[in-house]
Structure formats: structure tokens, C-alpha cells
N, C-alpha and C positions, 0 to 999 in steps of 0.2 A: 766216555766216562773217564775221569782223571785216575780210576782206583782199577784194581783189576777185580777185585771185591763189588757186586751189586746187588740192588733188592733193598726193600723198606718196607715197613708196616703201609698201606692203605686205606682208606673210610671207605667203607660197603655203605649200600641204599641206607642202614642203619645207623649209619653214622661213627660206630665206635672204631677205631684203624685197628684192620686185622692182619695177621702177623705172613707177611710175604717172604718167598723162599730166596733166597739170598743164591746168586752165579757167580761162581768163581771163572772168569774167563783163562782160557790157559795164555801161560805167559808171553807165546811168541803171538798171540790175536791182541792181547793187548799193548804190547810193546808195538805193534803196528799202528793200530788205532791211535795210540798215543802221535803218532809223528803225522796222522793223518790230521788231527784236531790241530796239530799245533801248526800244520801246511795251512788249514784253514782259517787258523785266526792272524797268522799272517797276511795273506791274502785280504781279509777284509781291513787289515788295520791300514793298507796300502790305498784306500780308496778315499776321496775325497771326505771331509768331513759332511759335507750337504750332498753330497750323492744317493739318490735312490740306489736301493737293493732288491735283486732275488735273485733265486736259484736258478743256474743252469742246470736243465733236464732236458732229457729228448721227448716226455712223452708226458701228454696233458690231460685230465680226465672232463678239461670245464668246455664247453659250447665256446670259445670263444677263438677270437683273430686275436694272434699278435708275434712281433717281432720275436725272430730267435732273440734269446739272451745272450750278449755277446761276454765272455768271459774277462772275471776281473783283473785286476794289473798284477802284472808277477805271470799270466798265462798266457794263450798264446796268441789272444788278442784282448786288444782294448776296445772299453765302450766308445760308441758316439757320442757326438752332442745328443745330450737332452734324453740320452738314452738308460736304462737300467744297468749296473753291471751286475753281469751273470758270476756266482760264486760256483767255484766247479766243485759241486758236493758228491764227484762218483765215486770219490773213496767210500760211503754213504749206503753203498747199492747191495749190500749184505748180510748174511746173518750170519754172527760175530760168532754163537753159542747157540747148542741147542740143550738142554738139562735134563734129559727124560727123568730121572729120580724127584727133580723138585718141579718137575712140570710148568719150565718156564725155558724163557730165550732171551738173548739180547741181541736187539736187533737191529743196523744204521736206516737211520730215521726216512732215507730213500727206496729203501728196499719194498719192490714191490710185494702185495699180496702172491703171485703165485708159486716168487721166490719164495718166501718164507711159507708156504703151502709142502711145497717140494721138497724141504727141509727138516719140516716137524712129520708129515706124512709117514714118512718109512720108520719115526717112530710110533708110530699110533697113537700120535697127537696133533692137535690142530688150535690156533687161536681160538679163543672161547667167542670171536667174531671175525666173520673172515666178507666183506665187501664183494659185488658179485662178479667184480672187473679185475681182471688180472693185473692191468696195470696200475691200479690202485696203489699205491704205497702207505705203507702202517703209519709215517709221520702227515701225509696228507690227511689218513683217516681221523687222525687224532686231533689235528691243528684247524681239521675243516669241518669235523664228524664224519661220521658213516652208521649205517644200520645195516642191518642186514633178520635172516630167516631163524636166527640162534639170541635176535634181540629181545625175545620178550620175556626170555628167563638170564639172559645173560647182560643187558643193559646194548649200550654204546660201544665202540673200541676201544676209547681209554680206559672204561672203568674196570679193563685188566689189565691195563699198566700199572704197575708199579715204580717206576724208575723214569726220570728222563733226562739227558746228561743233552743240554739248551747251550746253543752259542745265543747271548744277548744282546739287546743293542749296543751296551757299552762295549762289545768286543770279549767278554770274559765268557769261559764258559764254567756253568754250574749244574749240579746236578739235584734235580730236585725230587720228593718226594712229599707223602700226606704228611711226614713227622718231618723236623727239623727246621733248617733257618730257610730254606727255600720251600718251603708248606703253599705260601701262600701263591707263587708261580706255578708250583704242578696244580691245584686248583682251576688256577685263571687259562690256563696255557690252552685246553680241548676249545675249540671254536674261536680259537684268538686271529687264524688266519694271517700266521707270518706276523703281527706285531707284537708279541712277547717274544720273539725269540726262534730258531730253527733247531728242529729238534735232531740232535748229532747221533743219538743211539736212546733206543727205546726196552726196559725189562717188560717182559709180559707173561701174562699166566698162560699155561696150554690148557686143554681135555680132554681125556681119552679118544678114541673115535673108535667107530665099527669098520669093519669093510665097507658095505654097504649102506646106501639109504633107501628105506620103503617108502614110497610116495602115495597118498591117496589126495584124491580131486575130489570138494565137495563143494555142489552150486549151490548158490542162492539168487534169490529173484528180487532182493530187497539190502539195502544196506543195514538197514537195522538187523535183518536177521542175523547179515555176518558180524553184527558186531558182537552180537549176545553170543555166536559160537565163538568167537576171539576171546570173549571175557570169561569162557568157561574152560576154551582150553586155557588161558592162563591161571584162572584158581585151582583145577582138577590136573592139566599137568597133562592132558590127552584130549580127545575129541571125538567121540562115537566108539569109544575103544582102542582109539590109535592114539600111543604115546605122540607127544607133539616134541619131541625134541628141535625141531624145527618148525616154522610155519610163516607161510607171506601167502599174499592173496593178489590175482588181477583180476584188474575191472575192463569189461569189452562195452558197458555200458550199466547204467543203473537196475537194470533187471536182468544181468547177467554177470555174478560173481565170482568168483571161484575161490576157496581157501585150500592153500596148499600143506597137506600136516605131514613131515618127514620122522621115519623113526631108523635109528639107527638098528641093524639088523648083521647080523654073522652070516648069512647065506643069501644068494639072492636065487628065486627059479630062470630069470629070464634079466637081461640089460639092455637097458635102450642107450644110441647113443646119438648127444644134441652136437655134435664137431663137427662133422658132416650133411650130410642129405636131411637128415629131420631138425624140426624149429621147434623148439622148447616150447613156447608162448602159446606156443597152436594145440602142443598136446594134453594142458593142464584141459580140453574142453571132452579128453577123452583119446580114452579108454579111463577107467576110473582109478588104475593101480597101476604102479611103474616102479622098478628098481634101477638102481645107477649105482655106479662105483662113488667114494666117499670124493676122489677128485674130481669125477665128472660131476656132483653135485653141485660142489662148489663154485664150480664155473659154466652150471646151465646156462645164464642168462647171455654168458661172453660171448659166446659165436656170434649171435646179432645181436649186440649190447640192446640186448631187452626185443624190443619189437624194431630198433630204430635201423638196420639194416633194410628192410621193406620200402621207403620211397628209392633208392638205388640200387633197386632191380633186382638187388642178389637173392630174397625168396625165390626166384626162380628157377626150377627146377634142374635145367640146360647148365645155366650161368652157376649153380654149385657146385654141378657136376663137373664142368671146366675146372672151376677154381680147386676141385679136390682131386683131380687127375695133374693136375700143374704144382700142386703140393707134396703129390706123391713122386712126382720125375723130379722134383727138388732133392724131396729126402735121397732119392734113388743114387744123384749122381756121389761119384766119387771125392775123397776130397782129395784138394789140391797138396801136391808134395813140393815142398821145395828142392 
């Protein structure tokens, strides 16, 4: 962001722009910020005119092969032929503000989900959508989408941004919002996928949170049935009695469903936990009732990014056991002194 001043009114599902809480970043995070924008639009201006782009990251969320990105000119290497140059966005990897009073943050566009988890958490806030991968980043969520368990009363990840402070193709950066002259880029920008622009620093809304979340598991044998329970916790706002503050569903096949309905909760009697020895996926088919801490919620799915740990071997039992005895002599050892 060019201003240390952030925040803009919004358009909700309704359409009309509702009035968003304005971050004052303190002035030595933005006098930083600033010299890191201004590092990075250097860096790109140095790059050929027909040159492909993207970002240099360590960490990918897509299915796919490809070359590290080799970093742009002015760093500490150049691309190859025919190759992309990597813009080195880790100045990017932070969160700049947290606001408890206006229940919002600003955040660089790299920064992943569990970072800005561990940040709003110790206040007793959390993105009003939080993605179920830790290495997620709030700008990937937005420029690629994401959904998650808080979407069917909270929308998408952008539709609690407020602010995006965009380096563009022409090299300038702007910052845009639902009012003003860049209206119509914060619009276009969710699911543009890196061609409108990389988003440098992101405003967003937070929400309260509980300590705890209470989990119940209810099956169905039909999709049609879970749909009618989806569409009733959506109009009613709960689900046999349980507040649905949360809710996602797996499918293990067409006659066996599960919807999952989280309520947020101040006490828990008992905690389970998925980092370890037990597999999330496995336990939505029972016991009927589970408690969890509001972080381990958020990252149930992450130990075995869903079910997709199982073809390499590590569901088993020996092989976590290793892995979680080798994690622990990790933490154990000392660190190193110079």
C-alpha cells in the first residue's frame, strides 16, 4: 500500500458498498513496506519487455511439475532461456497489522494461511475464511479462490477483503477497492489467476472466535438428503439443534455421506487431536461428537492434506509413529550457538 492509511467501503451479496474499517499501519511497518514495493517494482522494470513472469515461492498448493523459478535481474540469479523470471516476493510473507478494535488486518499478499492464523488467534480473531492448507496464502486464495467450512454464511476469501494494494502489468502499483477509480480491478482481480496483477498487501475483515469447536457427524445414505440438510442449515442457521457456524461434508461414496456442523463453544469436555496418530477423514464416520481446539480445527484436513497422504503409506500406523518420534528429537535438540 502506498498510504499508511487503509480500508474502503465494499459491496456485500446485496450489492450496496458497506462501510469497511479503515488500518492505520504503524509507521515504522509502513515505511518498510514502502522500500519493499518500491525493491519490487524495480526488479520488474529490469526484466525484458516480452519476458514471462511469476513469482518466486518455495511452496506450491497445485498438483503440478515445474521448474524452480529462477529469480529476476537485480537478484541473485538470472533466468534462462525461455524460462520465467522469478520475482522475489518474500518481502510479501507477513502480516503487516493486526486491528482487534476494527476487526481487521493487513496482510502481504504471500503470506500464508497459518501465518496470519497465528497472528489474529491470540486475539480472538480469525479470517471470516480460513482454507484448509496451511500453506495456503491469502493472495493465492483470492487471485485463485478458495472455500472452505465458514463459506456458506461467509461467501469466498475475497468477499472479506476490503483493500488490495496490486503491482500491474504496466509495472505501477495501485490500490484498489469496491469505491473509487480502481473499482473495477478489485472486482475482476478474485479468480484472475496472476493476469490482472500480484497482489502486494491484502485489508481484511476478522471474527470473533471461541476457544473451542464442537463437531457433530451426520450421515446420509442419499445426496439429495444432504442436500436438503445443507439448505436448511443455511436458511435456519443450525442443523438438528447445532448451531452450524461451520459445516463441509465427505463423500466415501453415494450412500454414504457425512455433513460436518461446527459450533463454536467456550468449554470443551474432551479434545481430539488430528497432528499425530489419529486421521481426521476417518473420524467424521464416528464417534458422533468431537471437540478441538479453534487451531486444530482449522487445520484438521492438513496432516494428510485431506485423504491424499494414504497412497504413500504414511496412514500407517508404525510409519507415524516414526515420523512423530523423529519430530519430537527434532524439537528436543538444542539450538545451535554461535
Amino acid at each position: 500500500m502506498t498510504d499508511a492509511v487503509v480500508g474502503a467501503g465494499r459491496s456485500g451479496p446485496a450489492g450496496p458498498a458497506a462501510a469497511a474499517p479503515v488500518v492505520q499501519l504503524p509507521p515504522a511497518v509502513a515505511a518498510e513496506h514502502g522500500v519493499a514495493v518500491a525493491a519490487l517494482r524495480e526488479s520488474y522494470a529490469a526484466l525484458a519487455p516480452d519476458a514471462p513472469v511469476r513469482l518466486a515461492k518455495r511452496t506450491s498448493n497445485l498438483f503440478r511439475f515445474r521448474e524452480p523459478a529462477p529469480k529476476a535481474p537485480g537478484r541473485s540469479a538470472a533466468p534462462g532461456p525461455g524460462s520465467a523470471a522469478g520475482l522475489d516476493a518474500s518481502a510479501f510473507t507477513r502480516v503487516l497489522h493486526v486491528d482487534p478494535a476494527a476487526r481487521a488486518a493487513v496482510v502481504g499478499g504471500m503470506t500464508t494461511y497459518e501465518d496470519l492464523a497465528d497472528a489474529t488467534l491470540p486475539h480472538g480473531l480469525m479470517p471470516l475464511v480460513v482454507p484448509q492448507l496451511k500453506t495456503i496464502t491469502l493472495g493465492g486464495a483470492v487471485t485463485g479462490l478458495g472455500i472452505e467450512s465458514t463459506s456458506l454464511r461467509s461467501g469466498l476469501p475475497h468477499e472479506s477483503v476490503t483493500a488490495m494494494e496490486i503491482l500491474t502489468g504496466d509495472g505501477r502499483v495501485v490500490t484498489a477497492a469496491a469505491e473509487g477509480e480502481q473499482a473495477e480491478l478489485f472486482r475482476g482481480f478474485p479468480n484472475s489467476y496472476g493476469t490482472l496483477g500480484y497482489a502486494l498487501s491484502l485489508t481484511i475483515e476478522l471474527e470473533p472466535v471461541a476457544p473451542y469447536v464442537h463437531l457433530r457427524h451426520y450421515a446420509f445414505t442419499t445426496p439429495e438428503a444432504c442436500m436438503e440438510a445443507i439448505a436448511q442449515a443455511a436458511a435456519e442457521g443450525s442443523l438438528h439443534g447445532h448451531r452450524a457456524d461451520f459445516i463441509d461434508g465427505t463423500a466415501f461414496g453415494l450412500d454414504e455421506i457425512y455433513l460436518t456442523v461446527g459450533a463454536y463453544s467456550e468449554a470443551a469436555p474432551w479434545l481430539s487431536d488430528y497432528n499425530g496418530q489419529q486421521i481426521y477423514y476417518q473420524s467424521v464416520r464416528g464417534p458422533r461428537e468431537d471437540f478441538l481446539t479453534i487451531r486444530d480445527y482449522l487445520w484438521r484436513w492438513d496432516t494428510d492434506w485431506f485423504w491424499c497422504s494414504r497412497p504413500f503409506g504414511v496412514q500407517h500406523p508404525a510409519i507415524r509413529r516414526a515420523a512423530a518420534n523423529e519430530q519430537g528429537e527434532e524439537a528436543a535438540k538444542p539450538e545451535d550457538k554461535e
